[in-house]
N, C-alpha and C positions, 0 to 999 in steps of 0.2 A: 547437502553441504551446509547451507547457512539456517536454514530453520530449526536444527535442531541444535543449535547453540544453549546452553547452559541458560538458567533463568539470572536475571543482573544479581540477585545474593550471593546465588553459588558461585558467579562469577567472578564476584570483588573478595570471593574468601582466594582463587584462586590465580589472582592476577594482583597486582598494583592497583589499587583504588581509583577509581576516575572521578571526578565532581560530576555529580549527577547535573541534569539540563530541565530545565521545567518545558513542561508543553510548548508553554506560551512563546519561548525560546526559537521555536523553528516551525511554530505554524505562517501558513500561508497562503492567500489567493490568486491566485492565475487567472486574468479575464482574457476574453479576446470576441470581437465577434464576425459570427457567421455569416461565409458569403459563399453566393453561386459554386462556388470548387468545392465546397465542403459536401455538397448532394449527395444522395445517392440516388439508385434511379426511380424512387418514390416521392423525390421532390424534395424529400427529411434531412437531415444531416446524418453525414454517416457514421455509424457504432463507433467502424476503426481511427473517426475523425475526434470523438469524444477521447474514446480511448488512450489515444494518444495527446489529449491536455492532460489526463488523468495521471498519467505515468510521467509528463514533463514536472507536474506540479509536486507528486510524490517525489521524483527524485531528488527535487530541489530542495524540498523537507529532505529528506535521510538525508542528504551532501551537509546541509547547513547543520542539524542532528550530531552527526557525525563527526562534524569537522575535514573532510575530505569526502573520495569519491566513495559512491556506494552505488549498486549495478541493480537492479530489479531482477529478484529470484524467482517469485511467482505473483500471480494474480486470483483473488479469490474473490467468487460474490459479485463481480461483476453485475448490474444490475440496473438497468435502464427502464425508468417508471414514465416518462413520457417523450414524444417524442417534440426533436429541438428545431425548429426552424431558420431557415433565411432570413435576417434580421433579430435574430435573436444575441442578444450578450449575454454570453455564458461566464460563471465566476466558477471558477474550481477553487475547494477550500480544502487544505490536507492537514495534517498533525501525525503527530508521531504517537499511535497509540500503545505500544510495547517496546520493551528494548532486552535481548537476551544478551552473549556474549559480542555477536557481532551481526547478528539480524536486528532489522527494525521491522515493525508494523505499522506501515502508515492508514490510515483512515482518510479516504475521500467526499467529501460531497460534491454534486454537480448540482448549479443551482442555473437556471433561465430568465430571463427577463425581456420584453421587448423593448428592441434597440431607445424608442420613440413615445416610450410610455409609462408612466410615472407609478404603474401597479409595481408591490413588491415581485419579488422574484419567487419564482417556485422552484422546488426540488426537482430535477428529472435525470438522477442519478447516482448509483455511491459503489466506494469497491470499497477495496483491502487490499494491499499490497506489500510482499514482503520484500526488504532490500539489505542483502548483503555489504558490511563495510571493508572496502577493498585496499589496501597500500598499494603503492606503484609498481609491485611485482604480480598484482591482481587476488593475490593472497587474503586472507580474511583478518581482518584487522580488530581489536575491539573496541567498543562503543560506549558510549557515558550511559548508567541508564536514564530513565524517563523519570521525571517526576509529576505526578500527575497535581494537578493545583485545585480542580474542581469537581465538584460529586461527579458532574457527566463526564471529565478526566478519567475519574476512578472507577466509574461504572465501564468506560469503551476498557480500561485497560484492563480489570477480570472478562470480559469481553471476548479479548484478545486470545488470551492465555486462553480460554476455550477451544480459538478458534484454530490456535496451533496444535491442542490436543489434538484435535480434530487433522486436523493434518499430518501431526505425525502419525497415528492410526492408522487414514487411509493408508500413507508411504507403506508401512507395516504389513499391512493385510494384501497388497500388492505384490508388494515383494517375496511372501511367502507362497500366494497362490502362483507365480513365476518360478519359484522353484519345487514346488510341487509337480508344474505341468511338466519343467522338464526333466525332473526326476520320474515320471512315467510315460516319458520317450518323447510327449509334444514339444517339436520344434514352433517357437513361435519367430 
């Protein structure tokens, strides 16, 4: 549905022109921190509990991006490099690294720190996430693109565009082996 929206050029040859948005326009941090509920039963905080700052932090990038609502399409790369403890203050940082017709690419990082101590923060996570922009009929709406403002701007957003090749691809090679099998009678 939304990832394979038009790149923003072909876009604006084919729509109304939109004022592009710079990065800097709708990045943002989401802290909160970690208490007893958040466990799992290793004592750690849990993936689904990261997870879920990840995807509140990203949506509020693509809404603000956007200008209205936008739904999370998919999740890619997920990636959890250490694990987050009980007193820890977590910052999630998101931006908007792509922008097609009406998909965005957000970019996450998960950073740690303890609650009580004055060491910088370390990284102990990052996705990618893509989010569709929706009108109030839930329809696909479209999107200003991105303007990227700095080299590491410009480097996530070729990045991106890789990582949707990549995506569309998979979708591709999926959906062909699917009609493959049941063009020679496997019910899946």
């Amino acid at each position: 549905m939304t990832d394979q929206a038009e790149p923003a050029s072909a876009a604006q040859s084919a729509t109304p022109e939109i004022p592009g948005k710079p990065t800097s326009a709708s990045r943002t941090t989401l802290s909160h921190i970690m208490t007893h509920s958040d466990t799992n039963l290793l004592g750690t905080v849990h993936g689904g509990v990261i997870m879920k700052l990840v995807d509140d932090a990203a949506g509020a990038v693509a809404g603000r991006h956007s200008g209205g609502p936008a739904v999370t399409a998919s999740m890619d790369e997920m990636a959890f490099l250490e694990p987050v403890r009980v007193g820890d203050l977590v910052h999630v940082k998101a931006q908007v690294n792509w922008t097609g017709r009406s998909s965005m690419e957000v970019g996450v990082r998960v950073m740690a720190e303890r609650w009580n101590e004055s060491a910088p923060a370390t990284q102990v996570g990052s996705a990618y996430l893509v989010f569709a922009a929706v009108d109030a009929d839930g329809k696909p709406r479209t999107v200003p693109p991105v303007i990227p403002e700095t080299e590491k701007d410009k480097r996530r957003y070729q990045e991106a565009q890789i990582r949707r090749t990549h995506r569309l691809a998979r979708r591709r090679a999926i959906m062909e082996l699917r009609e493959r099998r049941v063009a020679e009678g496997y019910e899946d």
